[in-house]
PAPA-299004 format. One record per residue (C-alpha): x, z, y; residue in three letters. Coordinates in steps of 0.02 Angstrom, whole numbers, padded with zeros to 5 digits, always signed. Each point is the difference from the previous one (the first is absolute). Example, Ala and Ser with C-alpha at 12.3 -4.5 7.8 and 13.67 -1.06 7.14 Angstrom:
<atoms>
+00615	+00390	-00225	ALA
+00069	-00033	+00172	SER
</atoms>
This chain:
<atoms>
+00000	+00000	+00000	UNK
+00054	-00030	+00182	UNK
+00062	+00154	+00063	UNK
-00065	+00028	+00210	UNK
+00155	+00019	+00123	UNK
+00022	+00166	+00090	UNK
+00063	+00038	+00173	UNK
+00152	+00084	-00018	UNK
-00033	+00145	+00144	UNK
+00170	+00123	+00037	UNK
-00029	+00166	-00028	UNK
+00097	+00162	+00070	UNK
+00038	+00122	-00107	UNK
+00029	+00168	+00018	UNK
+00128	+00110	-00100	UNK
+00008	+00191	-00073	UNK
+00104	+00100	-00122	UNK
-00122	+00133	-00122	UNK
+00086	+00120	-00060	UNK
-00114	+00042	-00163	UNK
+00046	+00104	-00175	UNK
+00189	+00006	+00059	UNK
+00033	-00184	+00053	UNK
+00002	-00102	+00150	UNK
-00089	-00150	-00020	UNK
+00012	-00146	+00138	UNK
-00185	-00062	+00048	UNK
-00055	-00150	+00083	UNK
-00184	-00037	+00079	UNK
-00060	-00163	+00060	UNK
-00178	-00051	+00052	UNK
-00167	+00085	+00033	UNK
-00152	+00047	-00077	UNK
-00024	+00065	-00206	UNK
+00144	+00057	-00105	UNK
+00094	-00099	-00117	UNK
+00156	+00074	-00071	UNK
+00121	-00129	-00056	UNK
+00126	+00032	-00153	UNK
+00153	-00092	-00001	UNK
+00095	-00065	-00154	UNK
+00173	+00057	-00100	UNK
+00012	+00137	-00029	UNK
+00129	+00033	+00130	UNK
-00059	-00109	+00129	UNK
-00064	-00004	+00157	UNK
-00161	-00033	+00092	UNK
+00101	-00138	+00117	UNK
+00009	-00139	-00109	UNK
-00193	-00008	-00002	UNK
-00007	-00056	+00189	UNK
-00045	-00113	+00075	UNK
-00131	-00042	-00132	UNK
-00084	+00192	-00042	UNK
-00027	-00022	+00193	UNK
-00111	-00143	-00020	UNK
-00116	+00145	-00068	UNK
+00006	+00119	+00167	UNK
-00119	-00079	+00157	UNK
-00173	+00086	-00060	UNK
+00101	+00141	-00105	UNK
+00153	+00134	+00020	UNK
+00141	-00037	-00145	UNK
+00094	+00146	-00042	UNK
+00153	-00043	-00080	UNK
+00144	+00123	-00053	UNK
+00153	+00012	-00082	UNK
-00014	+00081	-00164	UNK
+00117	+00121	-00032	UNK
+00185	-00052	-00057	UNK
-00021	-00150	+00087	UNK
+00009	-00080	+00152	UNK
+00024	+00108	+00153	UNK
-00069	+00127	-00117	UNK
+00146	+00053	-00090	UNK
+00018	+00164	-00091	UNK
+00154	+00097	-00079	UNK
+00050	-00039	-00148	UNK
-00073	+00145	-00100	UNK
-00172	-00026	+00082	UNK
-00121	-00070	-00153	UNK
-00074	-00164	+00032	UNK
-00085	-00023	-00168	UNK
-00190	-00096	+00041	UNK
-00081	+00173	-00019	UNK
+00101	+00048	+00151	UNK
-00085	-00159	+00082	UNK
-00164	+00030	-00043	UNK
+00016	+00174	+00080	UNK
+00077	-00057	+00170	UNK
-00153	-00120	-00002	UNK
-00119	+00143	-00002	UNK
+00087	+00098	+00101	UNK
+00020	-00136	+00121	UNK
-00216	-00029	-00020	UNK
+00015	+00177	+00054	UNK
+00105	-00014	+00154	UNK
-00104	-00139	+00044	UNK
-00182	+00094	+00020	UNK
-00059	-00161	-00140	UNK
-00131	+00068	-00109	UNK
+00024	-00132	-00104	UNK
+00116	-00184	-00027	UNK
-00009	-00165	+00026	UNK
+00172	-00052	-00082	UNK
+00063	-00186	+00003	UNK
+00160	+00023	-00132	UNK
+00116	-00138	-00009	UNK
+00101	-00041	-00186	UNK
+00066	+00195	-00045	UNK
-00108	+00051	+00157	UNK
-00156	-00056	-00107	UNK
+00052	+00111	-00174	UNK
+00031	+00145	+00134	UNK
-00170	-00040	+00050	UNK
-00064	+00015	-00151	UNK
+00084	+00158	-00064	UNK
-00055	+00091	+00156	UNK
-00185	-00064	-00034	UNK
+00028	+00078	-00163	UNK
+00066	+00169	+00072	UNK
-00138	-00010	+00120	UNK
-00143	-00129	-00011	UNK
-00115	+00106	+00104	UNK
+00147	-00022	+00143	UNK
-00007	-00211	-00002	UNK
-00144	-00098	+00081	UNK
+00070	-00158	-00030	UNK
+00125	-00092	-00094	UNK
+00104	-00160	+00037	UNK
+00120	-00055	-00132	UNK
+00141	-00122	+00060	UNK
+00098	-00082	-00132	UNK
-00012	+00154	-00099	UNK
+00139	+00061	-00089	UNK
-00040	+00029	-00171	UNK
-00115	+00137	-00063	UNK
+00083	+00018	-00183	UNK
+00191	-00019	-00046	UNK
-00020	-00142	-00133	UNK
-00052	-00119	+00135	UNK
+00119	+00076	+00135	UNK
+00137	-00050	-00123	UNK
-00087	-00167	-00023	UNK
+00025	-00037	+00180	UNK
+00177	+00074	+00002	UNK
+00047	-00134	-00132	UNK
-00091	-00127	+00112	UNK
+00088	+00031	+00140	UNK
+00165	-00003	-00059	UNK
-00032	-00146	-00081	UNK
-00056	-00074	+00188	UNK
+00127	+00072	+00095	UNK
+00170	-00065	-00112	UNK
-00079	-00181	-00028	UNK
+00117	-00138	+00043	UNK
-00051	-00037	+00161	UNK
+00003	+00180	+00070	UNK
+00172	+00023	-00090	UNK
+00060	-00184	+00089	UNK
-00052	+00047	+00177	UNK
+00082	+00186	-00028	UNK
+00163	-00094	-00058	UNK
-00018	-00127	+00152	UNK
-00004	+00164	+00123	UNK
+00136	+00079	-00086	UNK
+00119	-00160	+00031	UNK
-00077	-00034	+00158	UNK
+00100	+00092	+00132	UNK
-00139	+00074	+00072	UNK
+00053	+00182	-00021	UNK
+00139	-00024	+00113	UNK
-00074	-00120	+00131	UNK
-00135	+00124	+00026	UNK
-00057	+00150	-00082	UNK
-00169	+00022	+00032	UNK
-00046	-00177	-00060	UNK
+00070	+00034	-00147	UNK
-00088	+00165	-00016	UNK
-00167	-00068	+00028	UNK
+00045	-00150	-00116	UNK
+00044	+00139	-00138	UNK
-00161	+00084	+00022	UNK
-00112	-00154	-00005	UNK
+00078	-00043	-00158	UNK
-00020	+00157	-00068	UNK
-00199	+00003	+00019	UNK
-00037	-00197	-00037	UNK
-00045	+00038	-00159	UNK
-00146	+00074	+00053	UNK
-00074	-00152	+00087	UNK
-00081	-00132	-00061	UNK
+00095	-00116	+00124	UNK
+00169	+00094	+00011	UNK
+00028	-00086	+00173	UNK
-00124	+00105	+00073	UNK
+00116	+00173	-00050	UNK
+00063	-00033	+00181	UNK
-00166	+00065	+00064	UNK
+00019	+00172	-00073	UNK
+00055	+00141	+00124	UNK
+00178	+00045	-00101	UNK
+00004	+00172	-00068	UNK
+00094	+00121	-00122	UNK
-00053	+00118	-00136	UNK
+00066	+00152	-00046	UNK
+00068	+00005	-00186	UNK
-00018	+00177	-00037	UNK
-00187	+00007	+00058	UNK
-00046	-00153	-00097	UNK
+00079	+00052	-00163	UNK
-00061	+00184	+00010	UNK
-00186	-00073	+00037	UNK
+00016	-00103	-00154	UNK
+00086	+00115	-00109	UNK
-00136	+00139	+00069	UNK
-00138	-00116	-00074	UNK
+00060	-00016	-00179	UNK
-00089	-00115	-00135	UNK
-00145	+00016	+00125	UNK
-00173	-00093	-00025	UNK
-00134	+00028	+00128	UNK
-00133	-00125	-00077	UNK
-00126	+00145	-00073	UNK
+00020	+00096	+00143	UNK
-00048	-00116	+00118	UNK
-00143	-00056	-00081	UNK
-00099	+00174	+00053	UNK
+00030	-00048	+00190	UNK
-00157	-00029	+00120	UNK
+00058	-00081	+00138	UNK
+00010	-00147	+00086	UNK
+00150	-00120	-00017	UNK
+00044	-00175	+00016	UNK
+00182	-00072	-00081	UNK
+00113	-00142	+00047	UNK
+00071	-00092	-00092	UNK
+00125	-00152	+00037	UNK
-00008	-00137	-00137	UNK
+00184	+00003	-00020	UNK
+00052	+00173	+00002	UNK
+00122	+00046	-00111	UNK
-00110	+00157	-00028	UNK
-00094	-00061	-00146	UNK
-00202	-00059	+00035	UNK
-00086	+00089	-00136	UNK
+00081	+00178	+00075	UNK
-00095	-00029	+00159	UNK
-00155	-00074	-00091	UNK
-00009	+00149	-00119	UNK
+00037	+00112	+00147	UNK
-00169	-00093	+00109	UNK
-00105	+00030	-00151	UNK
+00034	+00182	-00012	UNK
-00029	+00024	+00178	UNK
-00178	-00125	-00022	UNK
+00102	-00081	+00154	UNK
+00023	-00189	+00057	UNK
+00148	-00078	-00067	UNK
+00089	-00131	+00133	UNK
+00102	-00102	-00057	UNK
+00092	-00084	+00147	UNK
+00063	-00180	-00063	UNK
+00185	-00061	+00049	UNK
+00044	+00170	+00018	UNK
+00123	+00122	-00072	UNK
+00020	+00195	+00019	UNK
-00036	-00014	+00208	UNK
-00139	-00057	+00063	UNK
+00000	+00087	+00177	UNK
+00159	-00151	+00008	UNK
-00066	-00137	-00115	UNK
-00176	-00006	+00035	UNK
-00018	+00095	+00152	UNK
-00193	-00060	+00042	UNK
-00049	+00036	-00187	UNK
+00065	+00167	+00008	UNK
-00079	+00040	+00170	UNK
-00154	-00076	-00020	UNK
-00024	+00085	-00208	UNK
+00050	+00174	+00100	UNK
-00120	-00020	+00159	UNK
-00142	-00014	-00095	UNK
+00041	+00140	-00114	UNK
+00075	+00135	+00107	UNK
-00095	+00103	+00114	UNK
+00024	-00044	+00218	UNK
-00081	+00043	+00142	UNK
-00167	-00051	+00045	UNK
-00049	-00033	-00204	UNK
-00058	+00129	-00104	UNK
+00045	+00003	-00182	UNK
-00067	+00092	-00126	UNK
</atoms>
């Protein structure tokens, strides 16, 4: 289907640092009118690489975006826990902070299974859920997409261009070309048309939160679980994700949700498809001047 084109409309955000269970944790707002809380992806990442295109969200709603902790400018000492229970509570403690009786959550790839395991903790908490190129809610089909991936990211091409930069002088000429060059090549694999990895805002995850989150999950497999939920949901889905389809279509029936499926479109849609993704999330998400059950 022909997707409508948006105005793109520049928001300013405003910035604050919530200290909450022992942790700072950098937050971002952007926009007026109902709450959505926006995950990011990693674990160990950070909110940033999500803008511009999470902002496409914000005119008729306030995004609040942080850093989760051990990532980010949200770092913590090295003996601080960052297992995803530790997550789950700085999300309800955050919820707390915030005066929200309850959530609208948009969670983007680990950002959506964090979603889901705080909907678990606390499904009376979560008014709404939106599920962006989910990460994986049971461990055979997170290694599925693991072996997909690598497969992806050392085929031929990928490995020629890497071998061109390497021989190309470009580290010396200048730096930060070859820095961003690096980092494109580093994320193609997640596009459907790797060219378009120079869109992404370049970021960095943290290695010890990402392995502790994963270790902290185990053989896990959230599929029964999630079937008892009761709320509303909607999940995206790009047609070429290297996250494998019948995760996210499992993961939509649970929930009774729509399943998306963006064609021509990898793991990031808010860069791929941008008017798909905005125009799926607009009509699902609550803003101001609609009122949604």
């Amino acid at each position: 289907m022909p997707w409508p084109s948006f105005s793109r409309v520049p928001l300013t955000p405003s910035f604050v640092v919530r200290q909450v269970r022992g942790v700072e944790l950098f937050e971002r707002r952007v926009g007026s009118g109902p709450s959505v809380v926006i995950l990011h992806g990693g674990p160990g990442a950070h909110h940033d690489y999500l803008l511009p295109g999470f902002d496409l969200l914000g005119p008729d709603r306030t995004l609040i975006y942080y850093d989760q902790r051990g990532g980010g400018r949200s770092p913590v000492p090295r003996d601080t826990p960052v297992g995803w229970r530790e997550h789950v509570a700085d999300l309800e403690a955050l919820r707390i902070a915030w005066g929200l009786d309850r959530l609208t959550v948009a969670g983007y790839s680990w950002g959506g299974l964090l979603a889901l395991l705080y909907a678990l903790e606390h499904p009376a908490r979560v008014a709404r859920l939106a599920l962006i190129s989910p990460a994986p809610c049971w461990r055979e089909a997170r290694a599925r997409f693991e072996s997909r991936f690598t497969a992806r990211n050392t085929a031929p091409d990928l490995v020629a261009l890497r071998e061109e930069l390497r021989a190309s002088g470009l580290r010396e000429r200048d730096a930060e070309a070859y820095r961003q060059r690096v980092f494109e090549l580093s994320v193609a694999a997640y596009f459907a048309d790797p060219t378009k990895a120079s869109q992404l805002t370049p970021f960095r995850v943290t290695g010890r939160t990402q392995q502790e989150v994963w270790e902290s999950l185990g053989d896990y497999d959230l599929r029964e679980e999630i079937g008892r939920l009761v709320i509303p949901s909607i999940v995206l889905h790009g047609a070429e994700d290297a996250i494998p389809e019948d995760s996210s279509a499992l993961l939509a029936r649970e929930l009774d949700a729509p399943f998306e499926i963006i064609p021509e479109c990898g793991h990031v849609p808010y860069v791929e498809a941008p008017d798909a993704f905005q125009a799926l999330l607009d009509a699902f998400l609550p803003r101001a001047g609609r009122h949604d059950g």
